[in-house]
C-alpha positions as CSV (number, residue, x, y, z in Angstrom):
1,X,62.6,-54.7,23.7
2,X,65.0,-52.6,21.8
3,X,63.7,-51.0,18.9
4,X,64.1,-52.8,15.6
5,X,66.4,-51.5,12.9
6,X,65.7,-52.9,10.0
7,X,62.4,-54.8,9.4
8,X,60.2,-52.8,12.0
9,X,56.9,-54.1,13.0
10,X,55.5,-50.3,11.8
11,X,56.8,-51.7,7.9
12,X,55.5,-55.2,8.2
13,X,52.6,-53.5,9.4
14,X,51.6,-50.8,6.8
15,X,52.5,-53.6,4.3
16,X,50.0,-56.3,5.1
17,X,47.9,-53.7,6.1
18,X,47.4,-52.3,2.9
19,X,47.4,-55.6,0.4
20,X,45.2,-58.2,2.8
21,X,41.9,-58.8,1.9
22,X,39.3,-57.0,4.2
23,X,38.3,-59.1,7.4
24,X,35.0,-58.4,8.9
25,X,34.0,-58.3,12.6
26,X,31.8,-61.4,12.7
27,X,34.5,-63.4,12.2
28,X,36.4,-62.6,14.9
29,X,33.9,-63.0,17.6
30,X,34.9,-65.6,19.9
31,X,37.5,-66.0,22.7
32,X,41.3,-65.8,22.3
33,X,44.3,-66.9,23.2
34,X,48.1,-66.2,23.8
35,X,50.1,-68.7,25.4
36,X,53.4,-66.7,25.1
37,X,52.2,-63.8,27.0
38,X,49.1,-65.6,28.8
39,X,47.0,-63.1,27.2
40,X,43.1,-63.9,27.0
41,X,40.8,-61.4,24.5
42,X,37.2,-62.2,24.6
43,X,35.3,-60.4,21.5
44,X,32.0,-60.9,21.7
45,X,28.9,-60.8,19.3
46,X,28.0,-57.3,21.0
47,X,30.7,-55.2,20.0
48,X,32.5,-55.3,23.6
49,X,35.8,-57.1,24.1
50,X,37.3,-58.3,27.8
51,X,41.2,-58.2,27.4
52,X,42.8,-59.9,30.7
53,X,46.5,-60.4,31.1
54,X,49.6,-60.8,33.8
55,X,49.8,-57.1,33.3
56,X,46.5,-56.2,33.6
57,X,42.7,-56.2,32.5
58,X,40.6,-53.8,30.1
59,X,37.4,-54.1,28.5
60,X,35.3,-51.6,26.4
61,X,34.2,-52.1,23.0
62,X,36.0,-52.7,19.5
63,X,35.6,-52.5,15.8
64,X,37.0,-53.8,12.6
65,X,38.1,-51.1,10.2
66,X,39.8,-53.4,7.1
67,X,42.3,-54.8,8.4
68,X,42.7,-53.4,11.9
69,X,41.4,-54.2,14.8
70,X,40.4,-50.9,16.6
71,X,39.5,-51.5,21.1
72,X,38.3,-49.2,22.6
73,X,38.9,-49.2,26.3
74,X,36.1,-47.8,29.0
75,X,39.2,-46.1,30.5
76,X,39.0,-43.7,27.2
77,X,42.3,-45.4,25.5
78,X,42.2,-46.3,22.4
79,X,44.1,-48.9,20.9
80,X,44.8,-50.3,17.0
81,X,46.1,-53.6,16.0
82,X,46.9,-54.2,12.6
83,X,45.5,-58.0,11.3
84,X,48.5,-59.7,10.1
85,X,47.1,-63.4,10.3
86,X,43.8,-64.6,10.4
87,X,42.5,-68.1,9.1
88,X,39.4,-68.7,11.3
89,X,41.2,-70.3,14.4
90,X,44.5,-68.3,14.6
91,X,44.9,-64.6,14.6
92,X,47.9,-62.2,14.5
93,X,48.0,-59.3,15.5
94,X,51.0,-56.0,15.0
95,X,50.5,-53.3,17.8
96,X,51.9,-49.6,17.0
97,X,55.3,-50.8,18.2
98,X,55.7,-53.2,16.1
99,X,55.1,-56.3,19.1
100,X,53.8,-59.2,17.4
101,X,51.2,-61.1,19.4
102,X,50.1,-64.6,18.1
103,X,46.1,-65.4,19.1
104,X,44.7,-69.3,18.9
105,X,40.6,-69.8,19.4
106,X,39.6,-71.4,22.5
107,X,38.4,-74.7,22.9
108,X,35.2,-75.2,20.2
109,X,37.2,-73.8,16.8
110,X,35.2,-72.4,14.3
111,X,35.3,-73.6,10.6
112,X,38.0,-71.9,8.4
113,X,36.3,-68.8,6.8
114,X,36.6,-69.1,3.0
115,X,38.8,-66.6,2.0
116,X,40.6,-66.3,4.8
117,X,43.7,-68.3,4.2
118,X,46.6,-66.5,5.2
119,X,49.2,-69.4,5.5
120,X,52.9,-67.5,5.3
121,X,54.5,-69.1,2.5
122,X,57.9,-70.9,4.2
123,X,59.9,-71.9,1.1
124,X,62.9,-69.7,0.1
125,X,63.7,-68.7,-3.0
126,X,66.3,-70.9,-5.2
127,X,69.5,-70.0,-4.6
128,X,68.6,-68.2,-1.5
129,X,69.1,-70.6,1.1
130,X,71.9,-69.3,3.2
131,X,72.3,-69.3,6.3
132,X,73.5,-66.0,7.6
133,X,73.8,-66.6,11.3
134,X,71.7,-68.8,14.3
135,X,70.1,-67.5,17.6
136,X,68.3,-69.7,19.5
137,X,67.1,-72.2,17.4
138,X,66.4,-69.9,14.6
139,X,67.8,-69.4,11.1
140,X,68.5,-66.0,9.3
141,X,68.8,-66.9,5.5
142,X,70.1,-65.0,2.4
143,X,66.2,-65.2,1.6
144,X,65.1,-63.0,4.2
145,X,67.2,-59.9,3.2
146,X,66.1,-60.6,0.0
147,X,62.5,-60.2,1.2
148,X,63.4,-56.3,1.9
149,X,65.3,-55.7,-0.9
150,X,62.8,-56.4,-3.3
151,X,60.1,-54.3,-0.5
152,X,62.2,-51.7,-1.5
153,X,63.0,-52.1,-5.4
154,X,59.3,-52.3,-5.3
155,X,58.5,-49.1,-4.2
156,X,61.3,-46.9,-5.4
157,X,60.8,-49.0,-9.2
158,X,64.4,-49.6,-9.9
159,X,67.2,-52.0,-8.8
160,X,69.4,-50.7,-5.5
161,X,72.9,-50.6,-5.2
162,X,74.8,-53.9,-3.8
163,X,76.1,-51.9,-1.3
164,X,73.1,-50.9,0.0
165,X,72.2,-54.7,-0.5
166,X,74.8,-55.0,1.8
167,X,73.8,-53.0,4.0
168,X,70.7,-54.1,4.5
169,X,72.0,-57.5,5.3
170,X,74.2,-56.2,8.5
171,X,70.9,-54.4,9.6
172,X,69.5,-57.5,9.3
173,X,72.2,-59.5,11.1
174,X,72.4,-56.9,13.8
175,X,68.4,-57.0,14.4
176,X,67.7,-60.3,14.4
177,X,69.2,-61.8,17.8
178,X,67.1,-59.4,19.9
179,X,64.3,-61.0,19.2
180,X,64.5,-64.3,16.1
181,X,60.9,-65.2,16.7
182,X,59.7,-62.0,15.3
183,X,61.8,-60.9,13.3
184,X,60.4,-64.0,11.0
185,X,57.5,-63.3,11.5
186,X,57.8,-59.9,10.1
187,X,59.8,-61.2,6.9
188,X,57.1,-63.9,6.7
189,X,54.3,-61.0,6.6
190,X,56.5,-58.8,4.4
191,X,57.0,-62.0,2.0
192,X,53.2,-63.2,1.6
193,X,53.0,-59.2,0.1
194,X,55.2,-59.1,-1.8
195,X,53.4,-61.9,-3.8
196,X,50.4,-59.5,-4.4
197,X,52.8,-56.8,-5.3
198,X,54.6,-59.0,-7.9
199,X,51.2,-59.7,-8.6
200,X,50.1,-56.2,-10.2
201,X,50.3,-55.7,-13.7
202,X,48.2,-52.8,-14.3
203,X,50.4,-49.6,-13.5
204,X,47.7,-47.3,-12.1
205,X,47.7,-50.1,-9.4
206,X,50.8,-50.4,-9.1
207,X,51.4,-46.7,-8.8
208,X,48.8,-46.5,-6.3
209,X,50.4,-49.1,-4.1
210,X,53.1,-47.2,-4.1
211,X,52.1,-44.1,-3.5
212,X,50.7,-45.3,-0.2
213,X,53.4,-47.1,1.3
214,X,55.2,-44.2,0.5
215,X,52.9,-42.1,2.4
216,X,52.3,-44.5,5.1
217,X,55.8,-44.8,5.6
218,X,56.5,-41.2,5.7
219,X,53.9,-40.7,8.2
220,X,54.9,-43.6,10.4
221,X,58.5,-42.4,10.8
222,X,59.1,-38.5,10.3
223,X,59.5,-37.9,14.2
224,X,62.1,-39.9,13.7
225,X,65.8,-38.7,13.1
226,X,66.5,-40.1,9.7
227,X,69.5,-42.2,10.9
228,X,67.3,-43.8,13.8
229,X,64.7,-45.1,11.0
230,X,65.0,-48.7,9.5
231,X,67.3,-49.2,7.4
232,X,64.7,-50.3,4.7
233,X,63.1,-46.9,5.4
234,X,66.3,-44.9,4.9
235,X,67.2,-46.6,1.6
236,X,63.6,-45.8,0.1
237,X,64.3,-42.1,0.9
238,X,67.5,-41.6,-0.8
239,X,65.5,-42.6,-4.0
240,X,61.9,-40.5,-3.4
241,X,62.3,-37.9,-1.7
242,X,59.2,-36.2,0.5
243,X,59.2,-32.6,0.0
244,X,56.1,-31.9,1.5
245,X,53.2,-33.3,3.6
246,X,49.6,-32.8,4.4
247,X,48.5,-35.1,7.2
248,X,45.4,-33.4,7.4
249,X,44.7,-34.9,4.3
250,X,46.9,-37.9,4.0
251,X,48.6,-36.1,0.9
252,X,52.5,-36.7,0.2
253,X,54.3,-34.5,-2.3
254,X,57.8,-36.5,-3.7
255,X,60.7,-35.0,-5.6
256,X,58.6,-37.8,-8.5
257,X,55.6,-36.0,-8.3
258,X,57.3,-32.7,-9.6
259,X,58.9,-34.9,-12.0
260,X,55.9,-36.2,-13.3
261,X,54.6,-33.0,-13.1
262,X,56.7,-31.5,-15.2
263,X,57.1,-34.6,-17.9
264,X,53.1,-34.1,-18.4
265,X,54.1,-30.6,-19.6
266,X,56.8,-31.2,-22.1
267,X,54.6,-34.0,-23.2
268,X,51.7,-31.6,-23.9
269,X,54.5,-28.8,-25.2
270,X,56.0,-30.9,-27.6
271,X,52.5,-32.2,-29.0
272,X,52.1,-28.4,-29.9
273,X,55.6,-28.3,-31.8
274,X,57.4,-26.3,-28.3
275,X,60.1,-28.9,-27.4
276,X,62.3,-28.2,-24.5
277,X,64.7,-30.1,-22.1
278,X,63.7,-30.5,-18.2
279,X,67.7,-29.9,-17.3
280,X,68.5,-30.5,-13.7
281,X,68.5,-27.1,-12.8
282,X,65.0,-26.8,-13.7
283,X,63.9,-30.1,-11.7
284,X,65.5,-28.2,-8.5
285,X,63.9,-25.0,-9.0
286,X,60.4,-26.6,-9.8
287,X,61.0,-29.1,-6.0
288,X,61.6,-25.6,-4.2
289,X,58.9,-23.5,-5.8
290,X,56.5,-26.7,-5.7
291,X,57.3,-27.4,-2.2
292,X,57.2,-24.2,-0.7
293,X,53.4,-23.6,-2.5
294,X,52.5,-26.5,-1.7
295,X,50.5,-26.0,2.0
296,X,48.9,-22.9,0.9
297,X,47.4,-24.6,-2.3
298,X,43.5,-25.8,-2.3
299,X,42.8,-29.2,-1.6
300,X,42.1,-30.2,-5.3
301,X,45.6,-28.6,-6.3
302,X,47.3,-30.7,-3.8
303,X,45.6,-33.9,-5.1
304,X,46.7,-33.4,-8.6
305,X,50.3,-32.6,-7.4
306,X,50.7,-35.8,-5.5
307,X,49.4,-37.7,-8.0
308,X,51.4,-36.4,-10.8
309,X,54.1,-38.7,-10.9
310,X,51.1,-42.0,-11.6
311,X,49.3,-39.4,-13.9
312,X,52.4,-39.6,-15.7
313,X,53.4,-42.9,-15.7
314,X,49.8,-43.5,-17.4
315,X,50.5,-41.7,-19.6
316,X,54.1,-42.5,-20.8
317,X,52.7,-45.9,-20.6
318,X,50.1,-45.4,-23.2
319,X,52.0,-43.9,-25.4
320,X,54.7,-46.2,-25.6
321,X,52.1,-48.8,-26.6
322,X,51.7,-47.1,-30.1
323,X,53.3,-48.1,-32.6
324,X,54.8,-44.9,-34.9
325,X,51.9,-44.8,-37.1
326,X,49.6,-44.5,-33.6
327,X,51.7,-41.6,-32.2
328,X,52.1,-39.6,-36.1
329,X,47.9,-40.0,-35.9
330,X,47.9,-39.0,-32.4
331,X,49.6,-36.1,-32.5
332,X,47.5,-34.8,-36.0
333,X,44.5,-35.5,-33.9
334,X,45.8,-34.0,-30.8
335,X,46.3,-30.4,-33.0
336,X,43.2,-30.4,-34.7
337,X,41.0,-31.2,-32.0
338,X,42.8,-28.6,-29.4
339,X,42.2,-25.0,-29.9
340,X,45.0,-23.6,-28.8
341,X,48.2,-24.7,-26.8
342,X,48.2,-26.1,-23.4
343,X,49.6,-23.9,-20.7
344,X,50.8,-21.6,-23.1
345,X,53.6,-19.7,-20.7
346,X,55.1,-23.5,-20.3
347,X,55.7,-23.9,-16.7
348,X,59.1,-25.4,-16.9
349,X,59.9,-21.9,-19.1
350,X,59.0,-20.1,-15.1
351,X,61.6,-18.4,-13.1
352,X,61.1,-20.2,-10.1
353,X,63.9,-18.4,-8.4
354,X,61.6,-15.4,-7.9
355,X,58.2,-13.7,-7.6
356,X,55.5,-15.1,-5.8
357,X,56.0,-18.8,-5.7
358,X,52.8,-20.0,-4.2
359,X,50.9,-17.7,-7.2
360,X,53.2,-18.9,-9.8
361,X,52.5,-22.9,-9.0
362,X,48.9,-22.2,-8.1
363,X,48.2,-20.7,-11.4
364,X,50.1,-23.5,-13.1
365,X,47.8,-26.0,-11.8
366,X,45.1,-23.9,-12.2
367,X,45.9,-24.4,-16.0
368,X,46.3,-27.9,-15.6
369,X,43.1,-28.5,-14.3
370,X,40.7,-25.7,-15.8
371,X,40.1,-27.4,-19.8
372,X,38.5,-30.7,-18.4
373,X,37.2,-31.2,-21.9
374,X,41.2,-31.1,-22.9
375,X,41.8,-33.4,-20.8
376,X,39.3,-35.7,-21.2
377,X,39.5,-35.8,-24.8
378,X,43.4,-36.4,-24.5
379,X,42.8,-39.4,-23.0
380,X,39.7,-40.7,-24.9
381,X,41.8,-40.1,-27.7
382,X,44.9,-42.4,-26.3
383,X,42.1,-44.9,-24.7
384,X,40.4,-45.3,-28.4
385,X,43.6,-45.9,-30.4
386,X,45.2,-48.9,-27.8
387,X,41.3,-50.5,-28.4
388,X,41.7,-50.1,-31.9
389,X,45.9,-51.5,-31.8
390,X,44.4,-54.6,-29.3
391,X,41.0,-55.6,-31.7
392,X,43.7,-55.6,-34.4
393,X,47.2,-57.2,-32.4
């Protein structure tokens, strides 16, 4: 099978993967089968599974870690399967290369597990009906593209261009004859998502969604040449950009983050009277200083750096809920009850051109984290007065 362009099974995948509700082992125990591939997987109540195929037979034992299903061959192999589909009596199931395989129970069905339900919604969109082109029976619509455009306006937060619109729909017209059946199935996956994305309204979730597809996605595909990735894939990185990685740790550092990062200090600098402009200049310097500190850095510094850009957006958030009145007491409170200013060298004010970069950014977030008391009553203080504007909305 050539390898898919566009969708990917890897994005369908980390997608589902992420938003479906937990499925545990017990309910998978039972026999299964393929009829495409004439697959058969026996789990049983044990913990060991018997896989048998045209192509070969394994058994060993498996496990159910959320929403994968991890086997463990006796052979030492071990393999994961992402759940995609599961309603009691049919399972699917993504392997690593993005092969879809569909599972039905064997004779003797169990009743549906409540909860389980996860029925791909089939209807399109209004207006998004068109028929783009037919291979074998099977219909690419305007709909489907749609389905990753909004995947990616999603992540990145903002609309894309209608070229890029554009060019997501030849990816998708180029893709989908090498293999119709599942490439639907991958829009289909990608669609029943989107519905608990669209579904957030609380932006620490929503920035936490993000952040992980970000990172999943990252990790997924940076062995790969950037114009060999999906096209979704490429799009998303023209608009966050990874400038650093820990996979030890799962931690992703985006040109946002350093954005955020410096946002929290002009926030906090202007609170204290010190207003100053993050030019574009300043936002490249503080990527390459950030960036190159950034694997030397403790653990705990790295976690605050690739969350700043959600820290941020917290806190923007808040404070646009205050009315003028709210922000005039906010910021009287905020100077009475802080000593003395924040971060008083102003790490936008840095030269990040020289010195010792890892020592400058390490002491930087050092200052960040060291007055938890600051912090803390910063955001007690923002928490109280959006109680006090709801009790009296």
């Amino acid at each position: 099978m050539q390898k898919m362009q566009y969708y990917l099974g890897m994005v369908a995948g980390v997608v589902v993967g992420l938003l479906i509700v937990p499925i545990q082992g017990q309910t998978l125990v039972g026999t299964w089968i393929n009829h495409d591939y004439n697959m058969r997987m026996e789990l049983r109540q044990d913990g060991t599974f018997l896989f048998t195929s045209p192509y070969g037979n394994s058994n060993g034992s498996y496990m159910v870690q959320g929403n994968y299903l991890m086997m463990y061959a006796s052979n030492g192999a071990t393999t994961p399967y992402g759940i995609t589909y599961f309603d009691g009596n049919r399972l699917q199931l993504v392997d690593a290369n993005g092969g879809v395989m569909n599972f039905v129970r064997e004779a003797g069905a169990s009743p549906q597990t409540p909860g389980m339900d996860r029925q791909m919604p089939g209807a399109a969109p209004p207006g998004a009906s068109e028929v783009l082109l037919t291979t074998g029976g099977y219909q690419l619509t305007r709909a489907d593209v749609q389905t990753g455009v909004e995947i990616v306006e999603f992540i990145i937060g903002q609309h894309i261009q209608p070229s890029e619109v554009e060019e997501l729909t030849q990816a998708a017209i180029q893709e989908f004859p090498q293999a119709p059946a599942q490439f639907l199935q991958q829009v289909n996956s990608l669609r029943q998502s989107l519905q608990t994305l669209h579904s957030l309204t609380d932006p620490v979730k929503i920035g936490l969604a993000r952040q992980e597809l970000i990172t999943a996605f990252h990790k997924g595909t940076r062995q790969i040449p950037e114009e060999q990735k999906p096209m979704i894939i490429r799009i998303i990185n023209r608009y966050v950009k990874v400038l650093a990685f820990d996979p030890a740790n799962n931690l992703t550092l985006t040109n946002r983050d350093v954005e955020g990062f410096l946002n929290y200090y002009r926030f906090v600098s202007e609170l204290n009277g010190q207003p100053f402009a993050i030019t574009p200049e300043v936002q490249q310097q503080a990527e390459q200083a950030v960036a190159q500190a950034f694997p030397t850095l403790p653990l705990e510094q790295k976690q605050v750096l690739s969350s700043a850009s959600l820290i941020w957006q917290v806190i923007e958030t808040n404070w646009q809920r205050f009315t003028p009145q709210q922000q005039a007491q906010f910021r009287a409170s905020f100077t009475q009850q802080v000593p003395q200013p924040y971060g008083q060298t102003g790490y936008p004010q840095q030269n990040y051109g020289g010195g010792n970069t890892s020592t400058d950014v390490s002491k930087q977030i050092r200052d960040m984290q060291a007055d938890m008391w600051y912090q803390q009553n910063m955001w007690n203080m923002m928490q109280n007065m959006n109680l006090n504007s709801h009790a009296t909305a």
